[in-house]
C-alpha positions as CSV (number, residue, x, y, z in Angstrom):
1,X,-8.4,31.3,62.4
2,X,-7.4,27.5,62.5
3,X,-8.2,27.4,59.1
4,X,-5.9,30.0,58.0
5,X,-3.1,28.8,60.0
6,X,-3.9,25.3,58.2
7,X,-3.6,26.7,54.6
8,X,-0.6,28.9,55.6
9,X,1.1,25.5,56.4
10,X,0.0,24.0,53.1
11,X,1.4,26.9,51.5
12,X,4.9,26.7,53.0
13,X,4.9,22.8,52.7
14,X,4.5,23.3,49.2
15,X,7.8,25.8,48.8
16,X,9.5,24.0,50.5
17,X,8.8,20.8,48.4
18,X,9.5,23.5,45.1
19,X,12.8,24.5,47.4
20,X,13.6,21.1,47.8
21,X,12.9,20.1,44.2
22,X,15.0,22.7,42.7
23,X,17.6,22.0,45.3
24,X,17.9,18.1,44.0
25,X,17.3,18.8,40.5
26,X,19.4,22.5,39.7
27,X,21.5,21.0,37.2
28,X,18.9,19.4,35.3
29,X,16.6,23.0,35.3
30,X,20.5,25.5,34.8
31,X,21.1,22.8,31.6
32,X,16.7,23.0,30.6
33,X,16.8,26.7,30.8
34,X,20.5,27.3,28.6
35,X,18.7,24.8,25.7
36,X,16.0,26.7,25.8
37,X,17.3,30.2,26.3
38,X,19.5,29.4,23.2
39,X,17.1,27.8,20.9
40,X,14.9,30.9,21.7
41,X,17.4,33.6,20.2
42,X,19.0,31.1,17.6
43,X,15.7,32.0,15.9
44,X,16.5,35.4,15.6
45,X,13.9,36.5,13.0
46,X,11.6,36.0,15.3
47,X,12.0,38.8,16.7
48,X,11.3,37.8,20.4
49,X,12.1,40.3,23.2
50,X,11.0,38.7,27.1
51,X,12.3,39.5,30.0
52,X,14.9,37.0,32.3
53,X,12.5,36.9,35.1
54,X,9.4,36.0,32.8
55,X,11.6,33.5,30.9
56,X,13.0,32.3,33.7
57,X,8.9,31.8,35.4
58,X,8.4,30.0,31.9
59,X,11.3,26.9,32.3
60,X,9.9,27.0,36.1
61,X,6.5,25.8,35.0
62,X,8.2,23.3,32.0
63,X,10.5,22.0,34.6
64,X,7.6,21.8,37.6
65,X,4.9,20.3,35.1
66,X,7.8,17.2,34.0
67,X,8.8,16.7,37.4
68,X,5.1,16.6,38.6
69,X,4.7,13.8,36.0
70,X,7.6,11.6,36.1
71,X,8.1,11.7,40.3
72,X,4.8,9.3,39.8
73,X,6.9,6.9,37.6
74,X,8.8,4.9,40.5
75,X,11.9,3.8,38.8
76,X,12.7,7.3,38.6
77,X,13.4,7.6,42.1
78,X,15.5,4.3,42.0
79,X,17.9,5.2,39.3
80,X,19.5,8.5,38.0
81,X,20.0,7.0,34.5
82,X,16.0,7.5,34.0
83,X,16.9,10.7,34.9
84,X,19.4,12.0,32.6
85,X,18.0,9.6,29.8
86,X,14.5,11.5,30.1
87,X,16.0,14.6,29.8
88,X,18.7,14.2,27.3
89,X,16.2,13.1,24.6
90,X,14.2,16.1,25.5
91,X,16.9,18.1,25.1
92,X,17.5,16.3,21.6
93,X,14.2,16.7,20.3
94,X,14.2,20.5,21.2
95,X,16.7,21.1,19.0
96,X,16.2,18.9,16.2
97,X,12.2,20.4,16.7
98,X,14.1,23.9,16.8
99,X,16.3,22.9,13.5
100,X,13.2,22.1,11.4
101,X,11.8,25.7,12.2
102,X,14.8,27.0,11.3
103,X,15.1,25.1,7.9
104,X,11.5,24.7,6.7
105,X,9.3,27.0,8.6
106,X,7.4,24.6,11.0
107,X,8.2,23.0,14.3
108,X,7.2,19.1,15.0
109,X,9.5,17.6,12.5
110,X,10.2,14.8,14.6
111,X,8.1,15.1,17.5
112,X,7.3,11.3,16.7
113,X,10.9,10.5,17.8
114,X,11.7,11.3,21.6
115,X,7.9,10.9,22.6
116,X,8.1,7.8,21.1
117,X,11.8,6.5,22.9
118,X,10.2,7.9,26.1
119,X,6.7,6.4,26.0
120,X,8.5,3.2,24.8
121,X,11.2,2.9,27.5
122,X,9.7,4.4,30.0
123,X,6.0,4.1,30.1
124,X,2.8,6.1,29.5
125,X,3.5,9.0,32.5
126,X,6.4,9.9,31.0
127,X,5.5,9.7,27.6
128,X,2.7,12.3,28.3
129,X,5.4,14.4,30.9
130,X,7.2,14.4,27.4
131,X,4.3,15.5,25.6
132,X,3.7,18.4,28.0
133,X,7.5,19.8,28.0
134,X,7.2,19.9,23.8
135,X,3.8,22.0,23.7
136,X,4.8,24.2,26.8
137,X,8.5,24.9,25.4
138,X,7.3,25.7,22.5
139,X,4.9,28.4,24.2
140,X,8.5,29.5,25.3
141,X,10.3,29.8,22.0
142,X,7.5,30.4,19.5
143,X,6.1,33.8,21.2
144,X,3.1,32.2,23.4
145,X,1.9,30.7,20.1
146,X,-1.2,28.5,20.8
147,X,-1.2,27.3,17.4
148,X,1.8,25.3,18.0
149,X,1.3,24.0,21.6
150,X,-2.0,22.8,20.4
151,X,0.1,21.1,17.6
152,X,2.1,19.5,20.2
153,X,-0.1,18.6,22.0
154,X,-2.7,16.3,19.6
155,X,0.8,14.6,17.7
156,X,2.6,13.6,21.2
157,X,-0.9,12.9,23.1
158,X,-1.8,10.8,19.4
159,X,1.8,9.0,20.2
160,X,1.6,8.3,23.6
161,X,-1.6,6.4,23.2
162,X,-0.4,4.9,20.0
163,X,3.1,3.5,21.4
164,X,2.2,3.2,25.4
165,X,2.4,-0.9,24.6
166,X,4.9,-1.6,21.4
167,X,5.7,-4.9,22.1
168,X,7.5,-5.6,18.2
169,X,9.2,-3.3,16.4
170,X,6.4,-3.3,13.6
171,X,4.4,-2.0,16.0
172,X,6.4,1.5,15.8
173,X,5.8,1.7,12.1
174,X,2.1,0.9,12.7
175,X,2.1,3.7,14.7
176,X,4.1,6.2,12.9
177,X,1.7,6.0,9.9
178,X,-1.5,7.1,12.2
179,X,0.6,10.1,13.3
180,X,1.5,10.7,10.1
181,X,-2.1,10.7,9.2
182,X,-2.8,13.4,12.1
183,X,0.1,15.6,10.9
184,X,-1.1,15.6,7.5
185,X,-4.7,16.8,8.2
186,X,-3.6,19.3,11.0
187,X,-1.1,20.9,8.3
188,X,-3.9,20.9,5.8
189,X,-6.6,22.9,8.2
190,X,-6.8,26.5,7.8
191,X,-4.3,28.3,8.0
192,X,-6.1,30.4,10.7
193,X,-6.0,27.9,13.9
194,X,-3.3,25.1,13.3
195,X,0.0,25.6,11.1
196,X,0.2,28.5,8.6
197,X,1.4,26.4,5.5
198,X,-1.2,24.7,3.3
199,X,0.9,23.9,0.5
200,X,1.5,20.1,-0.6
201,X,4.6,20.3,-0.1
202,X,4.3,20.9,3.7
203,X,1.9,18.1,3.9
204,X,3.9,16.0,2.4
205,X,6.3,16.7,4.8
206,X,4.2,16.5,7.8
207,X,3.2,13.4,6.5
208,X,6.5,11.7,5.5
209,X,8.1,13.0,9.1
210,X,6.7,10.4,11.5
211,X,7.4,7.9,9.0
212,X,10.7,8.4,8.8
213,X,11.0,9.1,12.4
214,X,10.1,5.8,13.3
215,X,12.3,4.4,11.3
216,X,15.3,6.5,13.5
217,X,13.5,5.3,16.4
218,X,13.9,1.4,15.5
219,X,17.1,2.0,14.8
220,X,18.6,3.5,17.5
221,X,16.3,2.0,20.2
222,X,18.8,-1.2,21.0
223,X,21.7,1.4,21.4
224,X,19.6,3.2,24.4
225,X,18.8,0.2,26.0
226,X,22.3,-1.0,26.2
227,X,23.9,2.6,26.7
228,X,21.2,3.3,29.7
229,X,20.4,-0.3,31.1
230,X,16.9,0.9,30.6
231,X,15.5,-1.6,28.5
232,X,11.7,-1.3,26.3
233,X,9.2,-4.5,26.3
234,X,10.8,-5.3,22.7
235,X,14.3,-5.2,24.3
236,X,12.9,-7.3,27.7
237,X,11.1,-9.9,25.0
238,X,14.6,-10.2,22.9
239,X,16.8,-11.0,26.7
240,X,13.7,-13.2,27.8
241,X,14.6,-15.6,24.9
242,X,16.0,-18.6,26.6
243,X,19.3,-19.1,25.0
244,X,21.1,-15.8,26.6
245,X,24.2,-16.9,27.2
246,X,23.5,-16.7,30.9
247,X,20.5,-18.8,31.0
248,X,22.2,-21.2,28.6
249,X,24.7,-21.6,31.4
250,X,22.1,-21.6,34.2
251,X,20.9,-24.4,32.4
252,X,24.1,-26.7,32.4
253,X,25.4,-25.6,35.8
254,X,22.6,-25.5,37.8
255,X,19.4,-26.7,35.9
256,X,17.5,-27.2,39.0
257,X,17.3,-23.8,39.7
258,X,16.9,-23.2,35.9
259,X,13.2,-25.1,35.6
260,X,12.4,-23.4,39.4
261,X,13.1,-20.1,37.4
262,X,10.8,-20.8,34.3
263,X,7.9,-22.3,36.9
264,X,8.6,-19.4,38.3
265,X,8.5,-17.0,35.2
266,X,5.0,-18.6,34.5
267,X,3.4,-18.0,38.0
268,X,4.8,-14.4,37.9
269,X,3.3,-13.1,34.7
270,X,0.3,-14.3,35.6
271,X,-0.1,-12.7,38.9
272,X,1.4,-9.5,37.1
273,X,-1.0,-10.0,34.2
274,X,-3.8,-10.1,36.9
275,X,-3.3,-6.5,39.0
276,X,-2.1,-5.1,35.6
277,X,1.6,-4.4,35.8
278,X,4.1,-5.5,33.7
279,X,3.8,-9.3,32.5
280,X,6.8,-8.8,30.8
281,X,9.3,-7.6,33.4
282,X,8.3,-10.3,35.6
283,X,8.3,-13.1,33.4
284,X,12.0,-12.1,32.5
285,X,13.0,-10.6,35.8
286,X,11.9,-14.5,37.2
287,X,14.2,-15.7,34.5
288,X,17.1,-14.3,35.8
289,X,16.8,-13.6,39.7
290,X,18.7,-16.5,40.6
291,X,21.7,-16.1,38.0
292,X,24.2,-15.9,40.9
293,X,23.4,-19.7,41.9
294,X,25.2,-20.7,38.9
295,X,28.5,-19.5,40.4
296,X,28.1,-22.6,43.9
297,X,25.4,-24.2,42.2
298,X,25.5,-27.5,44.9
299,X,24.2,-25.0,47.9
300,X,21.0,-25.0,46.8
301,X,18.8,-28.0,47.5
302,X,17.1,-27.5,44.0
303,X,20.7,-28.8,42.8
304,X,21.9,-31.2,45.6
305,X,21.1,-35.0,44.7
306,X,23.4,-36.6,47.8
307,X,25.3,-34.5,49.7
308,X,24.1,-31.2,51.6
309,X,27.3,-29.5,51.9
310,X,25.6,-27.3,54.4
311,X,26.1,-30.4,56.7
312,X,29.0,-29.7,57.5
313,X,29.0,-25.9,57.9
314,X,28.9,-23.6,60.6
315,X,25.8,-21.7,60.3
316,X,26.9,-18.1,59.5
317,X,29.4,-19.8,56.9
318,X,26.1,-21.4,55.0
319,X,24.6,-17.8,55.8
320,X,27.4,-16.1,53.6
321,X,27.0,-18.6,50.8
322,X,23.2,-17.7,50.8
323,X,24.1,-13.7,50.5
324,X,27.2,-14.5,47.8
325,X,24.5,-15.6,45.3
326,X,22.9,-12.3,45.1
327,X,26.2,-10.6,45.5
328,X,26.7,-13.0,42.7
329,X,23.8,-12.4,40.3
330,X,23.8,-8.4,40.6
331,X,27.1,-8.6,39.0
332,X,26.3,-10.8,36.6
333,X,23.9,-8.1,35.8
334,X,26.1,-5.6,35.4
335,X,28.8,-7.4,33.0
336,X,25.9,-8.8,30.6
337,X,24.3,-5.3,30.9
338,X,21.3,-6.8,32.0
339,X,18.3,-3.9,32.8
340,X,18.6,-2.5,36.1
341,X,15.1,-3.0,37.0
342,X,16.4,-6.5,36.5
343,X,19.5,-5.7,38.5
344,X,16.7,-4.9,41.2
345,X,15.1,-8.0,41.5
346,X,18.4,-9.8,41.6
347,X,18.8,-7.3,44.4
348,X,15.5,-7.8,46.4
349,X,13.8,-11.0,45.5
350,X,14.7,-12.1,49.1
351,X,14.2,-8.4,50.9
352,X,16.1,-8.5,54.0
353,X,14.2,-11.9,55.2
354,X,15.6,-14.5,58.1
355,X,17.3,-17.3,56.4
356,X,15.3,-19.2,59.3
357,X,16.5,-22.7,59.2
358,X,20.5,-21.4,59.7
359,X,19.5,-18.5,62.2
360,X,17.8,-21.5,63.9
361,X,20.6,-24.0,63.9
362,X,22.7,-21.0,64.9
363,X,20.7,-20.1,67.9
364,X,21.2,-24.1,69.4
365,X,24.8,-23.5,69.0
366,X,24.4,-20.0,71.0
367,X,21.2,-19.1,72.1
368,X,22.5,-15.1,71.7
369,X,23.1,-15.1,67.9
370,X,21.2,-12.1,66.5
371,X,18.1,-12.1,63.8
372,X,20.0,-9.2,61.9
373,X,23.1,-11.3,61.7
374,X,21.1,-13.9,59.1
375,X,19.1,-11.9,57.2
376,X,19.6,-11.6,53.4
377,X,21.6,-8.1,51.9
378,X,18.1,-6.7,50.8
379,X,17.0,-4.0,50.3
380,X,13.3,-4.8,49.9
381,X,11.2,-5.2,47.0
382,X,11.0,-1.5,45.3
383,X,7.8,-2.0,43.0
384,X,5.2,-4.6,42.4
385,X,7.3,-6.9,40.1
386,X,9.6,-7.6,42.7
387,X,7.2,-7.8,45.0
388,X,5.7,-10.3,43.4
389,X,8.8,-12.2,42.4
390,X,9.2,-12.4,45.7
391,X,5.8,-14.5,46.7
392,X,6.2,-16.4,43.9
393,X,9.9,-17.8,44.8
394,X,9.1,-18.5,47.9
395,X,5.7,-20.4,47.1
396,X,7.6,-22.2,44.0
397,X,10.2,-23.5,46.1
398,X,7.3,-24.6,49.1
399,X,5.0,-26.1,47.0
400,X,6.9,-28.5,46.0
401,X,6.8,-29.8,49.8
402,X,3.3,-31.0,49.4
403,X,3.5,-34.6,48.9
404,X,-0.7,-34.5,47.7
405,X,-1.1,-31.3,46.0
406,X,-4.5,-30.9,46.6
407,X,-6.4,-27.4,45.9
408,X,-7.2,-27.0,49.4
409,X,-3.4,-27.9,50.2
410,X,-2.4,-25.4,47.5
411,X,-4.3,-22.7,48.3
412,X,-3.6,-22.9,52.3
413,X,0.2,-22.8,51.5
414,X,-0.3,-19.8,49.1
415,X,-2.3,-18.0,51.6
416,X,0.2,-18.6,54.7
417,X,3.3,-17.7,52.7
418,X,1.3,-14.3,51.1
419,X,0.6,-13.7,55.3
420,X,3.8,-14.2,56.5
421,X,5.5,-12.4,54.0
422,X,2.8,-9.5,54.6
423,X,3.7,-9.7,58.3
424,X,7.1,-9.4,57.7
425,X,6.8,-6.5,56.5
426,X,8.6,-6.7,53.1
427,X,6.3,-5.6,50.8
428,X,6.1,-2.3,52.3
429,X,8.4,0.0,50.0
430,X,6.6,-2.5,46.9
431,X,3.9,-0.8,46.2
432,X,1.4,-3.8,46.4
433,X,-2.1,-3.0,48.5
434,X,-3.7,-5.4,49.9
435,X,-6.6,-5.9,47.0
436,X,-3.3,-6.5,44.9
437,X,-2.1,-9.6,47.3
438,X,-6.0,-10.9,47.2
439,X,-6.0,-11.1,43.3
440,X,-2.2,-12.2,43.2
441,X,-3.0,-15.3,45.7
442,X,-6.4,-16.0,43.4
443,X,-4.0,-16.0,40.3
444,X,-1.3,-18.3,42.2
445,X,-3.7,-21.1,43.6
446,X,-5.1,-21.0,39.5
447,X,-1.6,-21.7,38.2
448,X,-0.5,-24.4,40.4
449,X,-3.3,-26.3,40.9
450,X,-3.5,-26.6,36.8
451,X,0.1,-27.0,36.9
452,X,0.1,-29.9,39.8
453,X,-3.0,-31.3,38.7
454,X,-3.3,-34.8,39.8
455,X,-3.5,-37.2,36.7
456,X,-5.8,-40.3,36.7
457,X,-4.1,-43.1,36.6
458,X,-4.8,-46.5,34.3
459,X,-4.1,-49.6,35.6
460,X,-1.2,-51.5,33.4
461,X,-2.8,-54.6,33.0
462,X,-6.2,-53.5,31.7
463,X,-4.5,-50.8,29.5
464,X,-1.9,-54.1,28.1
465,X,-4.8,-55.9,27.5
466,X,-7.1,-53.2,25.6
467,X,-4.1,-52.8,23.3
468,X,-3.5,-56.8,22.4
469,X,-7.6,-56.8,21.9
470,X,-6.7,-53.6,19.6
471,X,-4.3,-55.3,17.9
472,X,-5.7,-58.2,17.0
473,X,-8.5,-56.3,15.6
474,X,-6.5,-54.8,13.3
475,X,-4.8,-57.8,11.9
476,X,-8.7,-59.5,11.4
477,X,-9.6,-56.3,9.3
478,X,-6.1,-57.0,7.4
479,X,-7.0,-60.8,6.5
480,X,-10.5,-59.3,5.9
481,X,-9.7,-57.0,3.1
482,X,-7.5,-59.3,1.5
């Protein structure tokens, strides 16, 4: 009996997550199911006669199998432009997939193209999400034809793997011929399980397609970056390059905080590098998380040379300062069209943390002043590259406390800041387990400890007079040889 009324309340948690899905998503599935409704009977030689409700089941289980797949991608949940991007090259690709049937008698004219932008921009899951939606719809429109989902499904699979980490644009083209080559040789099986054309004119096509797809892709790839903020490894590599305007003039206003920034780039794609997320983000995301110092560059101590104009502050004055420069750099962001995952760790490279040596000072002043009323704007880190960004800002700007940077010293200070963060409790919405923090703080200790290496030193006079003895060597081999 228990376990009946146990999988009865499986059962109606999972409607209820359906309910709720549908619910949050019905304009996305109303706008899924008109595409497909009308690319259906566009093809009107087809012949195809379904009923609502089983057309109707059909978008259910295209819309259910994407969601499935992209609610594990975790920038999805954070911004509606992945969203509507996802779904609006979809959309494209239907038709333009739909078009070719229409004109030349066979789907998958440029299947290369949106699995390909989505894989690109938005990473393996929802590259093979995409690859799902194309052989399922075209189940939907093509009369339950296996031939065709099967089609779908070994060129987008073929793509995703091929494209899942394009970090040039050569790279596309590169992959776009070995698709081409699949395309090809599924268009010149028989006739009897893949494609029913076998002419060379069709393989021709089917090889030529890809090709030419990619080169769409390559062009148009910059314009979906800058229209969406959602920004490829290419596009990431191209704003890491260090004369963007806005690093340019992090450099000249506050160039303290610039070389904490590229220390900091360096110790991040490392530790990213190590639990195997994106190197790329975090290098660049380091880059730029501090872009709002620029605007009071002199209330920062990695600026100051005499004066600390904190001195003489009031506490929650200094406090507001603090908060301005994130307030600062996430609009910055937004004018230079920066990525938002970029936007993010601008956003949440501090979490919602004490600033501890104000709330401090505060509390001498009035012993009643509140935590909450010095804590940065948050919200905390979202995924594991700002969650890392944030160890590594706050173990950059400690480290260079130690006055003999010893490995011991190093790793101690590593390990205490990783704790107290932990404690903290900001890394809990991040994503990062706890294996993750062990290899990140093994990865840390590695970088500083060959980055503040102690050098052996000579001393002067013995090194003056091993070059006189040098020299006058030199000048007896002269006379010598005359």
């Amino acid at each position: 009996m228990k376990g009946k009324i146990k999988m009865f309340n499986e059962m109606r948690k999972s409607l209820e997550n359906l309910l709720r899905l549908f619910s949050n998503k019905w304009y996305i599935f109303i706008s899924q199911a008109f595409v497909l409704f009308f690319m259906k009977y566009s093809l009107y030689f087809l012949n195809i006669e379904r009923s609502i409700v089983e057309y109707l089941m059909l978008v259910s289980l295209v819309f259910i199998t994407c969601e499935l797949g992209i609610s594990k991608v975790r920038f999805f949940k954070l911004h509606r432009s992945y969203v509507f991007t996802f779904y609006s090259i979809l959309t494209v690709g239907m038709i333009l997939n739909s078009l070719s049937y229409s004109y030349f008698g066979y789907p998958g004219i440029s299947i290369f193209l949106p699995v390909s932008l989505i894989t690109i921009l938005m990473g393996t899951t929802a590259g093979i999400s995409s690859t799902y939606y194309f052989s399922l719809s075209s189940a939907i429109i093509l009369n339950y034809s296996l031939k065709y989902s099967l089609f779908f499904l070994f060129v987008g699979s073929l793509t995703v793997f091929l494209t899942r980490r394009i970090n040039k644009r050569i790279d596309i083209a590169r992959a776009a011929i070995f698709v081409s080559l699949l395309q090809a040789v599924l268009f010149a099986i028989n006739e009897n399980f893949f494609i029913p054309i076998s002419t060379y004119t069709n393989i021709v096509r089917g090889f030529l397609n890809p090709i030419l797809s990619s080169i769409i892709t390559i062009g148009i790839l910059p314009y979906i970056e800058y229209g969406s903020r959602i920004y490829s490894s290419i596009g990431m590599l191209e704003l890491g390059n260090l004369s963007h305007p806005l690093l340019k003039q992090l450099s000249i206003k506050a160039p303290g905080t610039y070389y904490h920034s590229v220390i900091l780039a360096n110790l991040a794609e490392a530790a990213a590098e190590k639990i195997e997320v994106n190197p790329i983000l975090a290098r660049v995301g380091s880059y730029f998380h501090d872009i709002g110092k620029m605007k009071k560059p002199e209330f920062f101590i990695e600026n100051q040379q005499l004066e600390n104009p904190h001195s003489s502050l009031h506490p929650s004055l200094s406090h507001i300062v603090l908060n301005f420069h994130v307030k600062a750099g996430s609009e910055l962001a937004r004018k230079y069209r920066l990525p938002l995952l970029i936007e993010d760790i601008i956003k949440q490279h501090h979490g919602v943390r004490i600033q501890k040596f104000f709330y401090h000072k505060a509390k001498e002043v009035n012993p009643e002043v509140k935590e909450e009323d010095f804590r940065y704007p948050g919200p905390k880190p979202q995924f594991k590259e700002a969650g890392i960004i944030m160890l590594a800002d706050s173990i950059e700007a400690a480290i260079r406390s130690i006055k003999d940077p010893t490995p011991s010293k190093i790793e101690e200070m590593v390990t205490e800041i990783v704790n107290d963060i932990y404690n903290e409790r900001e890394l809990d919405e991040s994503g990062l387990t706890l294996k993750d923090l062990e290899l990140i703080i093994e990865e840390f200790v590695r970088v500083l400890v060959s980055t503040y290496h102690q050098r052996i030193e000579y001393p002067r006079e013995e090194t003056k007079n091993n070059l006189v003895t040098l020299k006058e060597s030199i000048e007896d081999e002269s006379e010598h040889n005359k």
